[in-house]
C-alpha positions as a printed Julia matrix, in Angstrom:
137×3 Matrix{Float64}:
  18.42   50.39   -3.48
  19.26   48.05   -0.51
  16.55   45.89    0.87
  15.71   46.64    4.85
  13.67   44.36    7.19
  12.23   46.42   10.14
  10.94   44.62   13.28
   8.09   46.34   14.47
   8.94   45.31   18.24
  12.19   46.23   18.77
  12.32   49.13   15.95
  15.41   47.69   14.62
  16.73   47.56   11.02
  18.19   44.51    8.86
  19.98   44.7     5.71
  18.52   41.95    3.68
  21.57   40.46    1.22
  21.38   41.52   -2.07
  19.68   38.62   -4.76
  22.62   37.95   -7.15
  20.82   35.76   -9.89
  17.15   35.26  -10.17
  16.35   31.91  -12.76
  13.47   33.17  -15.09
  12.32   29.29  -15.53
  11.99   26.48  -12.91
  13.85   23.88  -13.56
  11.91   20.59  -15.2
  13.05   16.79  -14.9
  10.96   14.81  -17.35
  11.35   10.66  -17.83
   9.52    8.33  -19.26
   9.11    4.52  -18.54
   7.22    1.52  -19.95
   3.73    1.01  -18.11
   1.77   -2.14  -18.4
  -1.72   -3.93  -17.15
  -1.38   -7.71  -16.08
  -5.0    -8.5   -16.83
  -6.49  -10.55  -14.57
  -9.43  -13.51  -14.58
 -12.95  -12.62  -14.83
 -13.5   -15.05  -11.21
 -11.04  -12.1   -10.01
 -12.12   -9.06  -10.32
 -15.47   -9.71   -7.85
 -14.68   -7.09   -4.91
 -11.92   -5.16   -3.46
  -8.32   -6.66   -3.34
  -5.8    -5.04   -0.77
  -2.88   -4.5    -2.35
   0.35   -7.01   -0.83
   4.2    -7.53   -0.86
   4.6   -11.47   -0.55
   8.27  -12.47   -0.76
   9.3    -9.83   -3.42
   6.34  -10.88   -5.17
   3.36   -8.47   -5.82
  -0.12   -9.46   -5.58
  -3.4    -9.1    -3.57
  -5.46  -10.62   -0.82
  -8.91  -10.48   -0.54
 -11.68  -12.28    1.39
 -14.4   -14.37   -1.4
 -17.19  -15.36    0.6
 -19.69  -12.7     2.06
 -18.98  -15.08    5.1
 -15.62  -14.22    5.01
 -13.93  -17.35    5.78
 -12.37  -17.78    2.4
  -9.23  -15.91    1.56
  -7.67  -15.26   -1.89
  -4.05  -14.42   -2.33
  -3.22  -13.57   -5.95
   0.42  -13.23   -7.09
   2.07  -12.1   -10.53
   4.49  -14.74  -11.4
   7.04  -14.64  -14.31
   6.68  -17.98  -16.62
   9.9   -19.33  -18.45
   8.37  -17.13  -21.36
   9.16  -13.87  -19.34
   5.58  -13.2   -19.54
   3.6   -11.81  -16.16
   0.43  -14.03  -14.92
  -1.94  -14.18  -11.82
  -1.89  -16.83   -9.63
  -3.93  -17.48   -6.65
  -4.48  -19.71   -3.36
  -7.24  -19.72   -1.56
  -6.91  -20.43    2.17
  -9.85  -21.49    4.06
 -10.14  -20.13    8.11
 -11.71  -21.71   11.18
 -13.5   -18.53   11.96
 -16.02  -16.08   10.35
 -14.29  -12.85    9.89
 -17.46  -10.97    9.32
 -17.01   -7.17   10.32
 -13.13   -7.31    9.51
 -10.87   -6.69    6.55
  -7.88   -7.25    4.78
  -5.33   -4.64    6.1
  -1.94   -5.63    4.02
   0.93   -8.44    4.71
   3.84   -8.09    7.11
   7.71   -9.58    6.21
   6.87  -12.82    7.47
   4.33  -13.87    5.48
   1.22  -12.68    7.91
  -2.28  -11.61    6.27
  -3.46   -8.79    8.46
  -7.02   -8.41    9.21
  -8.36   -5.69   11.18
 -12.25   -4.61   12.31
 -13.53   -2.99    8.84
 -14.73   -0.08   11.32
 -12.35    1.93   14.14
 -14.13    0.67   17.84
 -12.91    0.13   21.09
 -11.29   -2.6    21.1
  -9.42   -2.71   17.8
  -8.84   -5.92   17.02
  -6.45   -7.14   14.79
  -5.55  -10.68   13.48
  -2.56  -12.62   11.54
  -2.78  -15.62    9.57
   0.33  -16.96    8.09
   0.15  -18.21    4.96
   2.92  -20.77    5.14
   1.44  -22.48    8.66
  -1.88  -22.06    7.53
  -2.76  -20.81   11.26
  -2.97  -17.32   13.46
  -0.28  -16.53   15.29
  -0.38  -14.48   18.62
  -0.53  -10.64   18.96
């Protein structure tokens, strides 16, 4: 038996082409990989932490103060050991940031904060980490 499409508009007939081989099983890739927790500080783990990119580095920026003019960026570091470890620097701003929040890190070292709710305007800040200042947007 030969499988036929009809189109209902025109009234014409298709010959569908013939299924040569159907695979009873789809096929499965399995791996596996080594997972591991750097544990962090107990002074760390107060609040939410927006994941970061610094350098090649990971880590995580987050404000401290419910002022928010204190920021924390935390980085895993290898020691000479090979072992992983947090670091952290905090970075104090000239401004209160309350009603914004940590958005991520751009390639040149930027901390992006945005307003913590959508509004017009939408107002977004950098602070680079290296001048210790805002830059311009």
């Amino acid at each position: 038996m030969t499988p036929v499409m009809c189109s209902p508009a025109t009234g014409e007939f298709i010959t569908l082409p013939e299924v040569k081989e159907i695979l009873p099983y789809p096929k499965t890739y399995c791996g596996s990989e080594k997972f591991s927790y750097i544990k962090m500080d107990d002074e760390s783990t107060t609040g939410a932490c927006t994941l970061i990119n610094y350098k090649g580095k990971q880590g995580g920026v987050q404000f401290t103060d419910t002022c928010k003019r204190n920021l924390r960026l935390w980085l895993v570091e290898q020691d000479h050991a090979g072992k992983y470890k947090w670091s952290s620097n905090i970075y104090v701003l000239t401004l209160s940031f309350r009603g914004f929040d940590t958005a991520g890190m751009t390639g040149t070292s930027d901390i992006v904060l945005s307003t913590y709710y959508l509004s017009d305007p939408f107002y977004v800040f950098y602070y680079n980490v290296e001048r210790k200042g805002f830059d311009k947007s």
